[in-house]
Backbone as a chain_set.jsonl record, in Angstrom:
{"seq": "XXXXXXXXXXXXXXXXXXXXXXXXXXXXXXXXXXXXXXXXXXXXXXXXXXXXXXXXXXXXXXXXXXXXXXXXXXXXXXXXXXXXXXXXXXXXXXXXXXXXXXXXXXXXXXXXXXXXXXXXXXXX", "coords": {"N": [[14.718, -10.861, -9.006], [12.151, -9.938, -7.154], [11.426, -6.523, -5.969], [11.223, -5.767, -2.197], [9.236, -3.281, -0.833], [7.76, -0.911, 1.057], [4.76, 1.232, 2.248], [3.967, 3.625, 4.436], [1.161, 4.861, 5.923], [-0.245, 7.726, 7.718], [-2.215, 7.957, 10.28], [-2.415, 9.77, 12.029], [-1.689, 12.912, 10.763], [-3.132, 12.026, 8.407], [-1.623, 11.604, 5.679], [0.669, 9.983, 3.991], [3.764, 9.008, 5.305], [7.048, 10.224, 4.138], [9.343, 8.914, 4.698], [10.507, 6.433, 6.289], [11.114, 3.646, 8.827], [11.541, 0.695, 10.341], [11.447, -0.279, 13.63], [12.773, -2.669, 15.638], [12.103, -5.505, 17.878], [13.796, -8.096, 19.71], [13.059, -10.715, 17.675], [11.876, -10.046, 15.737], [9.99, -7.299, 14.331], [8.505, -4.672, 16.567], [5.374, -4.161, 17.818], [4.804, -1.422, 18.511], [5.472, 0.646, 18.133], [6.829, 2.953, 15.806], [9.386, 4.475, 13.759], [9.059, 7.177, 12.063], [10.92, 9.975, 9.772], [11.454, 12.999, 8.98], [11.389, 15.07, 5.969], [13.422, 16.362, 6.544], [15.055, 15.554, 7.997], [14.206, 15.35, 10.726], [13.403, 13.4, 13.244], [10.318, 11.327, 14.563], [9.064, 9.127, 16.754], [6.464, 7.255, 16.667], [3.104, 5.374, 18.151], [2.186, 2.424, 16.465], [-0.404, 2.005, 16.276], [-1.626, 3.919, 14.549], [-0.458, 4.293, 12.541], [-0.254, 3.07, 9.275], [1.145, -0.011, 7.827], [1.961, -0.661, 4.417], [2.781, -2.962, 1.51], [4.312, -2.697, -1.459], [3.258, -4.251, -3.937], [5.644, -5.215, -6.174], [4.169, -4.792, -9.13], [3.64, -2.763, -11.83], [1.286, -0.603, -12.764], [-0.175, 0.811, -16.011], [0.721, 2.808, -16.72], [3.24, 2.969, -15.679], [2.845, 3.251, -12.927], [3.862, 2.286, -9.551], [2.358, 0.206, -7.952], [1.082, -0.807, -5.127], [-0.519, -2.177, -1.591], [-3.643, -1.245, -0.936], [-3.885, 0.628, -2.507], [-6.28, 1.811, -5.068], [-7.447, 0.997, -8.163], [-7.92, 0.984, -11.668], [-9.741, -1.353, -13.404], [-8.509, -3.896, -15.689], [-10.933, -5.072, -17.146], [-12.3, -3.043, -16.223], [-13.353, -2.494, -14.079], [-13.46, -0.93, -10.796], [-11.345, -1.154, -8.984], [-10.047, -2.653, -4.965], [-6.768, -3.286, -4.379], [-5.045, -5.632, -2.685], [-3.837, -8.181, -0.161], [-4.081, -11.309, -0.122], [-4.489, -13.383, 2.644], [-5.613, -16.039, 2.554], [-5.234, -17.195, 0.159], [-2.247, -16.715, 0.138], [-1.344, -14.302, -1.944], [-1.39, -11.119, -3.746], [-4.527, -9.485, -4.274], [-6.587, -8.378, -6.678], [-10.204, -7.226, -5.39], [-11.516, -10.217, -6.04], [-9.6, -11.578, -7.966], [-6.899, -12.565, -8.981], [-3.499, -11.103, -8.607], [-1.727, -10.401, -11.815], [0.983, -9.719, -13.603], [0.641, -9.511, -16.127], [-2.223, -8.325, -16.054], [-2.143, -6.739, -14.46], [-0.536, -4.507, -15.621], [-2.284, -3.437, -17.283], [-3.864, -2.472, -15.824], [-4.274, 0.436, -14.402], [-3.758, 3.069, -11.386], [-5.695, 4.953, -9.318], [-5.909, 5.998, -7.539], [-6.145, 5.708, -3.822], [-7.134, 3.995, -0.75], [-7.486, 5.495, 1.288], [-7.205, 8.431, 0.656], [-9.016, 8.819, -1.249], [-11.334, 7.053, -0.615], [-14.126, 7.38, -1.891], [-13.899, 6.526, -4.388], [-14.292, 3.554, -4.541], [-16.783, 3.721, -3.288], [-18.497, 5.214, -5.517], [-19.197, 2.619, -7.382], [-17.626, 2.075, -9.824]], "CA": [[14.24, -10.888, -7.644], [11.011, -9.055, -6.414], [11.939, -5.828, -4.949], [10.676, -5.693, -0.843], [9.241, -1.987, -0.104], [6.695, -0.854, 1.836], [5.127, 2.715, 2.558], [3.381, 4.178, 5.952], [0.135, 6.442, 5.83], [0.035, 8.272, 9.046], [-3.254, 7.965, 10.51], [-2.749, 11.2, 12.84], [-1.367, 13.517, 10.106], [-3.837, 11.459, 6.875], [-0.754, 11.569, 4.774], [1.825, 8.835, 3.686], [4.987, 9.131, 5.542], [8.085, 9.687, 3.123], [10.747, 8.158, 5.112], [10.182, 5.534, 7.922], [11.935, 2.716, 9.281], [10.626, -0.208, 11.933], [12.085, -0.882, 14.993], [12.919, -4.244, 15.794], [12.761, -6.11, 19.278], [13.887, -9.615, 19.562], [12.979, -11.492, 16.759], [10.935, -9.215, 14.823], [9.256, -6.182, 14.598], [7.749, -4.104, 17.312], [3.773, -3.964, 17.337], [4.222, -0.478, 19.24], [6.431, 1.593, 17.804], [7.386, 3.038, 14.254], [10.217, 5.512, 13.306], [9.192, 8.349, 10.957], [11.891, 10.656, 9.621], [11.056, 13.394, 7.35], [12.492, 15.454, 4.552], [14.683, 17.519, 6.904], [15.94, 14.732, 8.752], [13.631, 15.485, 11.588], [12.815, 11.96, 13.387], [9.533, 11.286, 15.833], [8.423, 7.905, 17.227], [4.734, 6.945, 16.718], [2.436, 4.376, 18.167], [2.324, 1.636, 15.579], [-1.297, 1.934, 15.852], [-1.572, 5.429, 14.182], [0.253, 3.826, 10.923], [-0.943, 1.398, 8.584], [1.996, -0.374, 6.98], [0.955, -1.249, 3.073], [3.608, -3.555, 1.024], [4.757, -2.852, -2.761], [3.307, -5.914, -4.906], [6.107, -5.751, -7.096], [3.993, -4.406, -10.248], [3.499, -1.743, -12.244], [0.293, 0.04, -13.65], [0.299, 0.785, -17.07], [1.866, 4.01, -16.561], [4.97, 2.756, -15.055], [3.341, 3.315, -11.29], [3.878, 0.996, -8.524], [0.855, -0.813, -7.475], [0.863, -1.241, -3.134], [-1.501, -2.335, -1.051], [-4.376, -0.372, -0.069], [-4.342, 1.147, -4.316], [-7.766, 1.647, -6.309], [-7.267, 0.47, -9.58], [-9.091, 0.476, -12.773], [-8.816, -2.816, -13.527], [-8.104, -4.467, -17.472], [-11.973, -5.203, -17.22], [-13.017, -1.382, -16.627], [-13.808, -2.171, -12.668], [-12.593, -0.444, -9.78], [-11.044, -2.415, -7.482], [-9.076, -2.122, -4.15], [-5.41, -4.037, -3.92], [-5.011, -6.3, -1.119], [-3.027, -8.838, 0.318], [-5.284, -12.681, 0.288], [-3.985, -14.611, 3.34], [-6.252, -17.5, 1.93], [-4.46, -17.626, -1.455], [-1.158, -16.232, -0.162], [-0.978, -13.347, -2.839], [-2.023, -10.275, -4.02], [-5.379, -9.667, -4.904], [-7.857, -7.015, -6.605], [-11.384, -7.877, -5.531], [-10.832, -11.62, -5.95], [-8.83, -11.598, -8.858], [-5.834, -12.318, -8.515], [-2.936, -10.005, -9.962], [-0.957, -11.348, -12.475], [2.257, -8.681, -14.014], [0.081, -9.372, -17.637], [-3.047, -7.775, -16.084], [-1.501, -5.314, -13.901], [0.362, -3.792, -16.84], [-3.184, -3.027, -18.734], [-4.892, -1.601, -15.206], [-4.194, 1.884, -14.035], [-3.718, 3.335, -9.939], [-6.339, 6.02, -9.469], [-5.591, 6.21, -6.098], [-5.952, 5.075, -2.709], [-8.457, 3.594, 0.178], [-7.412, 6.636, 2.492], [-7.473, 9.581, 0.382], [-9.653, 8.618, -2.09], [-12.396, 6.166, -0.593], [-15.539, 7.312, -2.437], [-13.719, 6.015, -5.478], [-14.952, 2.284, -4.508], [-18.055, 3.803, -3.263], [-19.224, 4.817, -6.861], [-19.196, 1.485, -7.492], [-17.512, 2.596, -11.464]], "C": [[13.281, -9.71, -7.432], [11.698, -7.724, -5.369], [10.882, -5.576, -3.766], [10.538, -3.943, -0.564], [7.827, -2.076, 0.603], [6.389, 0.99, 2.257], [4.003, 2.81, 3.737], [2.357, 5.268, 5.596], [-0.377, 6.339, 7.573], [-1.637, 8.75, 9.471], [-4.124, 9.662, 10.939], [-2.536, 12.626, 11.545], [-2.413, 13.187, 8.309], [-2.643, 12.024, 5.536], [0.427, 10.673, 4.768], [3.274, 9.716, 4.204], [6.074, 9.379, 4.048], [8.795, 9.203, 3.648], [10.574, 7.612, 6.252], [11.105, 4.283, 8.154], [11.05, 1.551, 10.812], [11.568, -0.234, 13.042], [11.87, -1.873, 15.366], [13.265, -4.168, 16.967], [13.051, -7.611, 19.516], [14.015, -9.939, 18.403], [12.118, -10.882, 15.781], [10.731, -8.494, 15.205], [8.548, -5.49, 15.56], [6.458, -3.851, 17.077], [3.67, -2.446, 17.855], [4.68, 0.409, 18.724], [7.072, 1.85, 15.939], [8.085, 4.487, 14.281], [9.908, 6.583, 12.204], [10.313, 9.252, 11.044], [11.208, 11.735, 8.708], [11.999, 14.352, 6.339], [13.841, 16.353, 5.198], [15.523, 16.753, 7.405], [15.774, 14.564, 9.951], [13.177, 13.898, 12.427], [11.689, 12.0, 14.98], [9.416, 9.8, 15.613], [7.299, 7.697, 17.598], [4.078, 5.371, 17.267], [2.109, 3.72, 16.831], [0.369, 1.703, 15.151], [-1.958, 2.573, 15.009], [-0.914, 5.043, 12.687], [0.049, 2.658, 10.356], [0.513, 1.191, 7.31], [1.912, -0.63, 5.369], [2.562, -1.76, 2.226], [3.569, -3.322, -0.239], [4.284, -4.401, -3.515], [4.29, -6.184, -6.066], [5.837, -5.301, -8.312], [3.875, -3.376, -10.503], [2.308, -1.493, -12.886], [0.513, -0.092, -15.231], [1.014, 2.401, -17.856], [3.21, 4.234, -15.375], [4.462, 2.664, -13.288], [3.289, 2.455, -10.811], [2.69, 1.108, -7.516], [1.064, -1.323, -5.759], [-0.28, -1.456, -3.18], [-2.703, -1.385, -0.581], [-4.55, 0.752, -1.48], [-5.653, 0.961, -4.574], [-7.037, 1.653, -7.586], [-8.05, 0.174, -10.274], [-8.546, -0.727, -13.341], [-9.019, -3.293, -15.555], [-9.733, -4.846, -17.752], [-12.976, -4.307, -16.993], [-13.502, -1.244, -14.943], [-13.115, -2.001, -11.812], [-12.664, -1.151, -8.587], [-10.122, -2.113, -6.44], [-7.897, -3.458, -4.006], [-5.313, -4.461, -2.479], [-4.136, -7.51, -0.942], [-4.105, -10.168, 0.838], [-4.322, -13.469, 1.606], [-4.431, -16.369, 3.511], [-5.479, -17.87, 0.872], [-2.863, -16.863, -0.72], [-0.592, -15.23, -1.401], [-1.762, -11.919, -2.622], [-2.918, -9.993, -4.74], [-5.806, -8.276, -5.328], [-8.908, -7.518, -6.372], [-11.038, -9.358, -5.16], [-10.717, -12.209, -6.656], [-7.748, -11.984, -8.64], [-4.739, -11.781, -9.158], [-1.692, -10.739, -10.52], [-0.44, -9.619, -13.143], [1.148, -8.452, -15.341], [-1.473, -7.694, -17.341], [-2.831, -6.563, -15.44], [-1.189, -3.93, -14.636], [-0.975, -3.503, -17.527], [-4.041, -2.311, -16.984], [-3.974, 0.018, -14.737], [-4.628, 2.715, -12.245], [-4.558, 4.826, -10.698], [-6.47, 6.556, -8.466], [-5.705, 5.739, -4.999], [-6.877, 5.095, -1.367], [-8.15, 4.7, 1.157], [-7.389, 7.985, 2.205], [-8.175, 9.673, -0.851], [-10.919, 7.446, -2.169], [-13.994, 6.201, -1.486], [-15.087, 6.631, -4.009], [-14.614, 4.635, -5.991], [-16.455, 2.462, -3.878], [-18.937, 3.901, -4.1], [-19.305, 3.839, -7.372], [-18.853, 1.345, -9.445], [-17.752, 1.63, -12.251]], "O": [[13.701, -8.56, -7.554], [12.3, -7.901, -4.309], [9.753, -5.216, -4.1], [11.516, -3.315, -0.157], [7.042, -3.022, 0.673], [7.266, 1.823, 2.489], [3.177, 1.9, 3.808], [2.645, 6.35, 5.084], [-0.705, 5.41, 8.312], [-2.16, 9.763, 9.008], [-5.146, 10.298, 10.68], [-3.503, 13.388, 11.556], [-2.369, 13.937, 7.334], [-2.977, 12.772, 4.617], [1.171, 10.752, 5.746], [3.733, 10.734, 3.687], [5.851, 8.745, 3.017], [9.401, 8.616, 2.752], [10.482, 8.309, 7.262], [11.956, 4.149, 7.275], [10.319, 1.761, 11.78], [12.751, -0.153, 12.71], [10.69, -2.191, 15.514], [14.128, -3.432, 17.446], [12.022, -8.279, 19.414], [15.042, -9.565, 17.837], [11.688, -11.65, 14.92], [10.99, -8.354, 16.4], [7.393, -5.84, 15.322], [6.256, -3.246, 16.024], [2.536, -1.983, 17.733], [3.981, 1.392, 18.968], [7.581, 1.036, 15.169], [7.516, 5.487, 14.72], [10.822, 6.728, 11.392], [10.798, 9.452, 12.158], [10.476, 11.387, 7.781], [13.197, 14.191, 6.109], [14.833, 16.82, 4.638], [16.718, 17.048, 7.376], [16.59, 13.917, 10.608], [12.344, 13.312, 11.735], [12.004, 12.461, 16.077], [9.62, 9.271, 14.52], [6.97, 7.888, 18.768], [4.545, 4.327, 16.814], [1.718, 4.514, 15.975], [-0.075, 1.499, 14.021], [-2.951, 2.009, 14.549], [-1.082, 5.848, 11.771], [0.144, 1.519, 10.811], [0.8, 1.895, 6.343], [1.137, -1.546, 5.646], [3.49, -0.956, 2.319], [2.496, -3.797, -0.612], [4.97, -5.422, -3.551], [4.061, -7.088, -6.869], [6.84, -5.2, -9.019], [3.951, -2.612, -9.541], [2.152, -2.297, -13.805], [1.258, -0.955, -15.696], [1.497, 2.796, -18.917], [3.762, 5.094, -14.688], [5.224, 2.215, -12.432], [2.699, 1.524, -11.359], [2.33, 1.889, -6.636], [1.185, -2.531, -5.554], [-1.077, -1.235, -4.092], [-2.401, -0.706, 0.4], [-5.371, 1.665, -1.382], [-6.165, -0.119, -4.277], [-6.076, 2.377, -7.849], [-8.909, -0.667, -10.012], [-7.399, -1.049, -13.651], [-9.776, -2.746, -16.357], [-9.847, -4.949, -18.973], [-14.155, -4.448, -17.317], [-13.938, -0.179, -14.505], [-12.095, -2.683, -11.715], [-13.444, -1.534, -7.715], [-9.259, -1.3, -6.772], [-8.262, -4.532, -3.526], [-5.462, -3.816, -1.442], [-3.626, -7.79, -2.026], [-4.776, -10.123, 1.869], [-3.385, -14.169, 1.225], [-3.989, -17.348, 4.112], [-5.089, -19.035, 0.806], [-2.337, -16.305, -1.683], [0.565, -15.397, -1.788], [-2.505, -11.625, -1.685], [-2.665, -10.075, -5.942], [-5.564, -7.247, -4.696], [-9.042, -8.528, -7.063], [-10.393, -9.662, -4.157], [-11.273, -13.306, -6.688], [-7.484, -11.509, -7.535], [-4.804, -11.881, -10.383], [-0.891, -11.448, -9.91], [-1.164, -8.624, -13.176], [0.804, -7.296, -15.585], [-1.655, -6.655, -17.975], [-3.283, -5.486, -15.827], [-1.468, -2.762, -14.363], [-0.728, -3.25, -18.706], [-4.955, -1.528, -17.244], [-2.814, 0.189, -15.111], [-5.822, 2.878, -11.993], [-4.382, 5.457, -11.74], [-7.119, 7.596, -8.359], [-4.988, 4.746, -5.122], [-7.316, 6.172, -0.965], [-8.952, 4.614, 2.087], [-7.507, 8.806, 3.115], [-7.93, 10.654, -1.554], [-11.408, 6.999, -3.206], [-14.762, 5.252, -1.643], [-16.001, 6.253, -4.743], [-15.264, 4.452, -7.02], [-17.255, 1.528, -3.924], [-19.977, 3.245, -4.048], [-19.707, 4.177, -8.485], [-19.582, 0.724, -10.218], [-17.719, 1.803, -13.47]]}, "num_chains": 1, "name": "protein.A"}
């Protein structure tokens, strides 16, 4: 079974939450509100707008790391691509590739569309 994570980069602060949680109203998720906690055990409540959620695809690089959404990745074909989520194809894409565990496992995370954007600007 696919393990479900997900991690938070904090718009106001430009650094990935370590410890967050959603708040649920009704039937799902709150669009307004997100729980950060952090290493002390400290907890604030942020506008949802201020945090960009990004989902775990499940794979691994080819140095063991885990591949989320919103990753630059050198990809098994030498081009740098950004990880994304297709709601046309229902999956996870690089570019418009789509990622398969085989090819995953031969690309490499070099970092990420929020602290590392000029990556996909050199166009490598």
């Amino acid at each position: 079974m696919r393990e479900i994570k997900f991690r938070a980069w904090n718009c106001e602060t430009k650094q990935f939450d370590p410890c967050f949680y959603l708040l649920t109203e009704g039937d799902g998720v709150t669009n307004k509100i997100i729980g950060i906690e952090d290493d002390n055990g400290n907890e604030q409540l942020i506008e949802h707008e201020e945090v960009i959620i990004e989902q775990y695809t499940g794979l691994h690089d080819k140095n063991g790391k885990e591949i989320y959404e919103g990753d630059i990745v050198k990809w098994v074909n030498g081009d740098t691509l950004l990880v994304h989520y297709s709601d046309i194809h229902s999956r996870f894409m690089v570019g418009e590739i789509s990622m398969t565990k085989g090819d995953a496992m031969g690309s490499e995370v070099i970092g990420n569309i929020y602290e590392n954007p000029d990556l996909l600007e050199k166009g490598d």
